[in-house]
C-alpha positions in Angstrom: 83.8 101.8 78.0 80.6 102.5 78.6 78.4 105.4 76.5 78.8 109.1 77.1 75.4 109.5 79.2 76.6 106.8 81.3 79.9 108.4 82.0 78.5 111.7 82.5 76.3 110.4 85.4 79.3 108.8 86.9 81.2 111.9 87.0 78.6 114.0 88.2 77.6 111.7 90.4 81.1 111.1 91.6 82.1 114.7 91.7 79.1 115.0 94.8 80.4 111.9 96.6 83.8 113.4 96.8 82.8 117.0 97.8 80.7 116.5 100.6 82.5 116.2 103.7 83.2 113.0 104.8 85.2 111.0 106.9 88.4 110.9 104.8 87.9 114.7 105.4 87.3 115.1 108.8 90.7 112.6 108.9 93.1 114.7 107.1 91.9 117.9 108.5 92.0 116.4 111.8 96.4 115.1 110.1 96.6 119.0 109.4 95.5 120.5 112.8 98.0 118.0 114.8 100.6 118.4 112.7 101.1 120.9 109.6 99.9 120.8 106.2 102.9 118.4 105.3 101.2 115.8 107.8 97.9 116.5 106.3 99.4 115.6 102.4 100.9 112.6 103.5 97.8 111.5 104.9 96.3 111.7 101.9 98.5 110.1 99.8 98.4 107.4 102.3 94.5 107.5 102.1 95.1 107.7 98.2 97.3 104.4 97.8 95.4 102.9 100.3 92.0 103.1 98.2 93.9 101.2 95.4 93.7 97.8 97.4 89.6 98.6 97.7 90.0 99.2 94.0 91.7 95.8 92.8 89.8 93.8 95.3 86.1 94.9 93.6 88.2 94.8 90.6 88.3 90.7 91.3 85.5 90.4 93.3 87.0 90.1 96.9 84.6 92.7 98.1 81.9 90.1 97.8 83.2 88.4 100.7 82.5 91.3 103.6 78.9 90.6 102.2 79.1 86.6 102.1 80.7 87.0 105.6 79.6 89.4 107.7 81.9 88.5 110.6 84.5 89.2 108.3 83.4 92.7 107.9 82.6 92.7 111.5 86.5 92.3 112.4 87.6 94.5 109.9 85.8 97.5 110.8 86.3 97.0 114.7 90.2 96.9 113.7 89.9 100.0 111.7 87.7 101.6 114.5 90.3 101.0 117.3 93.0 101.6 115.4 91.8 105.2 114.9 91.0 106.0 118.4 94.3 104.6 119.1 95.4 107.5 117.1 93.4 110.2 118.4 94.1 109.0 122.4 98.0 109.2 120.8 97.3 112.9 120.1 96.3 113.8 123.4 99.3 111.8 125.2 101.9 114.3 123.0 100.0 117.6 123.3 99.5 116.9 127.2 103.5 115.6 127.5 104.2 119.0 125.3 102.0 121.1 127.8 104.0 119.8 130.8 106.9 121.9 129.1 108.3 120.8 126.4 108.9 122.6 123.8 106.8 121.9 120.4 108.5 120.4 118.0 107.5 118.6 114.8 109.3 115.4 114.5 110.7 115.0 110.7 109.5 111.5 110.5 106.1 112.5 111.4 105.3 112.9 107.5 106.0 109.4 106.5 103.8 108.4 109.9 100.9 110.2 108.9 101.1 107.9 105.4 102.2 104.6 107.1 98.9 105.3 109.3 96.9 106.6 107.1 97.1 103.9 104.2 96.3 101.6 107.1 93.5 103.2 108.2 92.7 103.3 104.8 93.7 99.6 104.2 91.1 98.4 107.1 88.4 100.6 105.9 85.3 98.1 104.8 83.0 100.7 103.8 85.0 101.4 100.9 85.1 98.2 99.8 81.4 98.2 100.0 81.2 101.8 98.0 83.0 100.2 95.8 81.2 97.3 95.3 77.5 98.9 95.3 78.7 102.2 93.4 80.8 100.8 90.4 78.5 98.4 88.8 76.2 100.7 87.9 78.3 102.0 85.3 79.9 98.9 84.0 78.6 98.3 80.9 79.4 94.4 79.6 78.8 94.8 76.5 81.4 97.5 76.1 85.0 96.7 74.6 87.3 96.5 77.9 86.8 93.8 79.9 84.3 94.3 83.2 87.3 93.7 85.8 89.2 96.9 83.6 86.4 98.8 84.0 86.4 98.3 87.7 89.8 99.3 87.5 89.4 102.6 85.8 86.5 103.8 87.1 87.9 102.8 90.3 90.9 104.8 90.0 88.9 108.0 88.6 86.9 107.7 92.0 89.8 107.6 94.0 91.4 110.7 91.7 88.4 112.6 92.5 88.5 111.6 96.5 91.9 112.6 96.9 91.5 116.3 95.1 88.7 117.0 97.7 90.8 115.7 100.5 93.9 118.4 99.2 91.0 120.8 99.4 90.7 120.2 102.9 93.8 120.0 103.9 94.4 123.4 102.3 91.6 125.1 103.9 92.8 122.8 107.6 96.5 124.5 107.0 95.0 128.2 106.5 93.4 128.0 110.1 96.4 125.9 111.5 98.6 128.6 110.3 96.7 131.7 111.7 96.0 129.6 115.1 99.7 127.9 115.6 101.5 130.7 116.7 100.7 130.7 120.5 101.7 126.9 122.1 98.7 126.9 124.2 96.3 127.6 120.5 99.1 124.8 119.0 98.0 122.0 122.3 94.5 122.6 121.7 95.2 122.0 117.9 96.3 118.8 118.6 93.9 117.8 121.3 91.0 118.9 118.6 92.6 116.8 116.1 92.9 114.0 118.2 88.8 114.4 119.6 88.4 113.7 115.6 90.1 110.8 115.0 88.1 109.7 118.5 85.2 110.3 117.8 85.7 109.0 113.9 87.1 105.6 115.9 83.8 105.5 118.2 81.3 106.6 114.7 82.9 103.7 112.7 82.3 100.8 115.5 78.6 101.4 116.6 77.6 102.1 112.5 75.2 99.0 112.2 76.6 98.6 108.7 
């Protein structure tokens, strides 16, 4: 592995990435306020095991392709992009349906939907890829005992550890407010739509980024 000071860096430097909000953040706050903290969890574990395919493709080198072919990257972040506003205009279709008088109800599979769509979302996510790729090798050390694409895949995993404990955060602190908001169905619709106007506007943010 590489030395102490070099590791040091990476976890300091790591421990910043992870706790400044973010767009993994404003995602499974935006799970949380739809839903319930349950929805919010499973988004993140869904985020979570979705950031391991990121992880084994800079582990092997696939990343290198989004920058060998930009059209490549192109597709994959427009699919990402509408696949979350796809969400978010979801969102508003069930809290205006629920507003037209029925009565609010949390599905039980919606859980294991939040992860399904979440590890997509996570899955067709380019940018981490390229995090991934312009982050890591600056503390991969060849010299050091493992073997570089090992390295990749520990230090890639340590990222993601770090990720997801900032994304619980928020989808601690998202459950506090859903929790003291939720209890009037009017505060519960508007939850929903705000949730929705996230995953929207994180949809829209993620298409017109130049890179």
């Amino acid at each position: 592995m590489p030395a102490v000071e070099i590791l040091f860096a990476f976890f300091v430097t790591t421990a910043v990435f992870a706790f400044i909000p973010g767009p993994a953040m404003l995602y499974v706050a935006a799970r949380t306020l739809a839903a319930d903290r349950r929805a919010g969890m499973m988004a993140t574990l869904g985020i979570h095991l979705g950031c391991y395919v990121h992880v084994a493709a800079a582990a092997v080198g696939l990343s290198v392709l989004f920058h060998l072919v930009p059209t490549l990257y192109l597709a994959v972040k427009l699919a990402g992009a509408a696949y979350l506003i796809y969400l978010g205009i979801r969102m508003f279709r069930a809290a205006r349906s629920q507003g037209a008088g029925e009565e609010m109800t949390l599905a039980p599979k919606t859980g294991r939907r939040a992860f399904v769509e979440s590890m997509l979302v996570e899955v067709l996510n380019p940018k981490t890829a390229i995090f991934f790729l312009a982050f890591l090798p600056q503390f991969i050390d060849q010299a050091a005992a493992f073997p570089v694409w090992l390295q990749f895949v520990i230090l890639g995993t340590t990222v993601n550890a770090m990720f997801t404990v900032a994304d619980i955060a928020c989808v601690m602190a998202a459950s506090m407010v859903t929790k003291r908001l939720a209890r009037v169905s009017s505060l519960q619709r508007n939850l929903q739509r705000a949730g929705g106007a996230i995953l929207v506007w994180l949809g829209l943010h993620v298409a017109l980024q130049r890179t």
